[in-house]
C-alpha positions as CSV (number, residue, x, y, z in Angstrom):
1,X,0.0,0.0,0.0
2,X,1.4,3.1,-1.2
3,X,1.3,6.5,0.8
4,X,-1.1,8.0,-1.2
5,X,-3.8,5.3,-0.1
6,X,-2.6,5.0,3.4
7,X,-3.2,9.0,3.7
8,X,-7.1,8.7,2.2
9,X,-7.7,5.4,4.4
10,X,-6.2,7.8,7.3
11,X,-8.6,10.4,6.6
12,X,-11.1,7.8,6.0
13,X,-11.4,6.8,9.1
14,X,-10.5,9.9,10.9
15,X,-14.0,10.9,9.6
16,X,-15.5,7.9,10.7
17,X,-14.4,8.6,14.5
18,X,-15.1,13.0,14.1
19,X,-18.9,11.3,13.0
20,X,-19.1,9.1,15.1
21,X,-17.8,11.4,18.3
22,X,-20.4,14.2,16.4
23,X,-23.2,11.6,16.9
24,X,-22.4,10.8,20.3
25,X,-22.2,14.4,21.6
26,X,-25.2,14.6,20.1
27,X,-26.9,12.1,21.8
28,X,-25.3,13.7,25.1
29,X,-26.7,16.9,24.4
30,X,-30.0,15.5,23.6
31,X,-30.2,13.9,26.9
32,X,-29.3,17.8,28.3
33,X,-32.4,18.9,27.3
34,X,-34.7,16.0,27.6
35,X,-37.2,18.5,29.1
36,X,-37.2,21.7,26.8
37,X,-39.6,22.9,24.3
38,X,-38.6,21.3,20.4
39,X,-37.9,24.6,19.3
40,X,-35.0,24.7,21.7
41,X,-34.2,21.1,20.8
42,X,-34.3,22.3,17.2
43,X,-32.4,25.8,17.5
44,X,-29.5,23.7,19.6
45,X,-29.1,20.8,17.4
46,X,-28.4,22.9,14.4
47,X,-26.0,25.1,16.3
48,X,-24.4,22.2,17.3
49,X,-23.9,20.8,13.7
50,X,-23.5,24.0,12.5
51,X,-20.5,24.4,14.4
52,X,-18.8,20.7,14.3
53,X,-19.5,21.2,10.1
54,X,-17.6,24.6,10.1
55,X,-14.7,23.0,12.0
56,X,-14.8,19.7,9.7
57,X,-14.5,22.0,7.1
58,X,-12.0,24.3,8.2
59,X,-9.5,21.2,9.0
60,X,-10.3,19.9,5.7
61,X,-9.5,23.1,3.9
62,X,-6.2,23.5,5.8
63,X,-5.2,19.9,5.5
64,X,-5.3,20.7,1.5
65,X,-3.8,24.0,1.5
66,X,-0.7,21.9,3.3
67,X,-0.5,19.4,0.7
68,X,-1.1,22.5,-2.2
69,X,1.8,23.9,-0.6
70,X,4.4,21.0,0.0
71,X,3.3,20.2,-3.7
72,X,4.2,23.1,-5.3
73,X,7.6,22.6,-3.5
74,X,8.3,18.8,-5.0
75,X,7.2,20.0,-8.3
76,X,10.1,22.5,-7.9
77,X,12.4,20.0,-7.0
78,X,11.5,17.3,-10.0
79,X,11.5,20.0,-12.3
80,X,15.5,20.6,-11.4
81,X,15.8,16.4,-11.6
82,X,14.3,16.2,-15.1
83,X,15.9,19.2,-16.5
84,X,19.5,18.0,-15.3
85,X,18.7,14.6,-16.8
86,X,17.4,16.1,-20.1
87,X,20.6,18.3,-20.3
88,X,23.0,15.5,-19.4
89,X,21.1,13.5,-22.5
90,X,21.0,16.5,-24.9
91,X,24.2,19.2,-23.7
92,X,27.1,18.2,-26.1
93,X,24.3,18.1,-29.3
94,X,22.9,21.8,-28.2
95,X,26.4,23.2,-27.3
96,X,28.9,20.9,-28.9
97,X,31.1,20.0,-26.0
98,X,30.5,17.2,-23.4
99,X,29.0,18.5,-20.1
100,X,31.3,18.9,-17.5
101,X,31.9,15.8,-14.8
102,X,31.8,18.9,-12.0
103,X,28.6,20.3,-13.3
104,X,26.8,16.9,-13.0
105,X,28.2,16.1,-10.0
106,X,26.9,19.6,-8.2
107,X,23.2,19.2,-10.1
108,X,23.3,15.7,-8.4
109,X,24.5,16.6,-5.2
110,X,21.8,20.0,-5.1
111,X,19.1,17.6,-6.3
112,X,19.7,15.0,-3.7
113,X,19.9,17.2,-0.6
114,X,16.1,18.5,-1.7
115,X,15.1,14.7,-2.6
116,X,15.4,13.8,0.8
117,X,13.2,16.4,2.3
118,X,10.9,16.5,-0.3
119,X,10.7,13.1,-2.0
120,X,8.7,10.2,-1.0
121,X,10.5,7.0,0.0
122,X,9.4,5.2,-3.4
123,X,10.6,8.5,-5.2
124,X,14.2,8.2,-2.9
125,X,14.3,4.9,-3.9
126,X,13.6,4.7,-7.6
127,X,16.4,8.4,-7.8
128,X,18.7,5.7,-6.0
129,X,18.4,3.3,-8.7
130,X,18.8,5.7,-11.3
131,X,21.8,6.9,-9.3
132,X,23.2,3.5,-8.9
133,X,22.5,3.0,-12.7
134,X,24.1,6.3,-13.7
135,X,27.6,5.0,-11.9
136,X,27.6,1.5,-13.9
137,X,27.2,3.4,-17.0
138,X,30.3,3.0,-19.4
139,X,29.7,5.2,-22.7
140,X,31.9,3.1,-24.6
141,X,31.7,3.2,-28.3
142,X,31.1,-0.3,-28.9
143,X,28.1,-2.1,-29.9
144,X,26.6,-2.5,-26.4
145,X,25.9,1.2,-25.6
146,X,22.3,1.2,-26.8
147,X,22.0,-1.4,-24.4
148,X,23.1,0.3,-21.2
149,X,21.5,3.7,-22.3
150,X,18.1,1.6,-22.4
151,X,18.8,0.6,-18.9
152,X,19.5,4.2,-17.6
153,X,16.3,5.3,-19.5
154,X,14.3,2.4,-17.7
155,X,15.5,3.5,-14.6
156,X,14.8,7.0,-15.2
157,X,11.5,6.6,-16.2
158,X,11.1,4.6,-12.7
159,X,11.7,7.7,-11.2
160,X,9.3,9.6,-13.5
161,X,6.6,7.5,-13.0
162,X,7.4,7.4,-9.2
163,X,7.2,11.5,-9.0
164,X,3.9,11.5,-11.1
165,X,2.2,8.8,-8.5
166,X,3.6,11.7,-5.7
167,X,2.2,14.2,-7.5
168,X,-1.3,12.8,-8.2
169,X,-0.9,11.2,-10.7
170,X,-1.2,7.7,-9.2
171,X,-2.8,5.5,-12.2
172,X,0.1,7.1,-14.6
173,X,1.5,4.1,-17.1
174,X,4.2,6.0,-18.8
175,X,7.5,3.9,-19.0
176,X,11.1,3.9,-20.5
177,X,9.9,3.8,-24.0
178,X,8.0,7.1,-23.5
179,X,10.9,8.7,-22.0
180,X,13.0,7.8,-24.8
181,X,10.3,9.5,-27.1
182,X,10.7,12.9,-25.6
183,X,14.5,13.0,-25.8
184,X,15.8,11.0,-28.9
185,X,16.3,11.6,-32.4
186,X,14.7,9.0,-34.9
187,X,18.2,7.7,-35.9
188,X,19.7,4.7,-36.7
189,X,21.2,4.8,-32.6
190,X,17.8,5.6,-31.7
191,X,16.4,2.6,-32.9
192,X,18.4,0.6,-31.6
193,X,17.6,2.1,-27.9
194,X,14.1,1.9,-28.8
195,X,14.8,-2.1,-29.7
196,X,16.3,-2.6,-26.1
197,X,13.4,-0.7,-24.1
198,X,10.9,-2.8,-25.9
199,X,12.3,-5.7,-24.2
């Protein structure tokens, strides 16, 4: 069970217990005023849900500005992760020169530090394969480097698809293939890649 559904089942039943606590102070009061008029009965009942709706509410409402907030906050954060991955992928085609080893190592290191406050554990997690993926990785020019790029795209798209659940997104199907959409070329290398993620 992911976090997403633990939170709503959470909530869930929080509800059940504010009801059921609602219904039983109810009752109580009730009891109170066994002996006045039903007007009085009337007047007091709806004060009384009056009031335990307006506070319902107003946890609600500030239970979702809190997650509006803390959202806007990972979306910054996986923005910064998918635009370093996209310029690691694309930076020596856009400005003819490799990237520079010191560049990707501070974009990781900045990224990480906010991951670990910000990112869920099955986000930290799939970023740690990635990572772990990312250190294997030999670009050798031989024939096997379509190979190992499709398993860094798989991996990346891990951690997409991990970040989109986090965000909201939780029935989100997108996978390495898709990934390799957005960034590639439709060259003969790009096939290739494409012939490894379908595997």
């Amino acid at each position: 069970m992911n976090n997403n559904s633990k939170s709503k089942w959470l909530g869930f039943g929080l509800l059940v217990i504010v009801l059921g606590v609602i219904v039983f102070l109810v009752l109580k009061f009730l009891n109170l005023f066994s002996g006045a008029s039903d007007s009085i009965k009337a007047t007091s009942i709806t004060a009384l849900v009056s009031v335990s709706v307006f506070t319902m509410g107003r946890y609600f409402e500030q239970r979702r500005e809190v997650k509006q907030r803390i959202n806007l906050e990972k979306v910054g954060v996986y923005r910064r992760f998918f635009d370093f991955y996209f310029d690691l992928m694309t930076y020596e085609k856009i400005h003819g020169v490799p990237i520079s080893p010191d560049k990707v190592l501070k974009d990781m290191l900045d990224f990480q530090k906010d991951i670990i406050f910000w990112g869920t554990d099955n986000v930290i997690r799939a970023y740690l394969d990635f990572k772990d993926e990312s250190v294997r990785f030999d670009p050798g020019n031989d024939d096997k480097l379509p190979e190992r790029l499709a398993v860094t795209m798989t991996a990346v798209s891990k951690v997409l698809v991990e970040m989109r659940r986090d965000l909201g997104y939780s029935f989100t199907s997108l996978g390495p293939m898709d990934i390799a959409r957005l960034q590639l070329s439709n060259d003969d290398e790009t096939k290739r890649i494409f012939s490894h993620l379908k595997k």
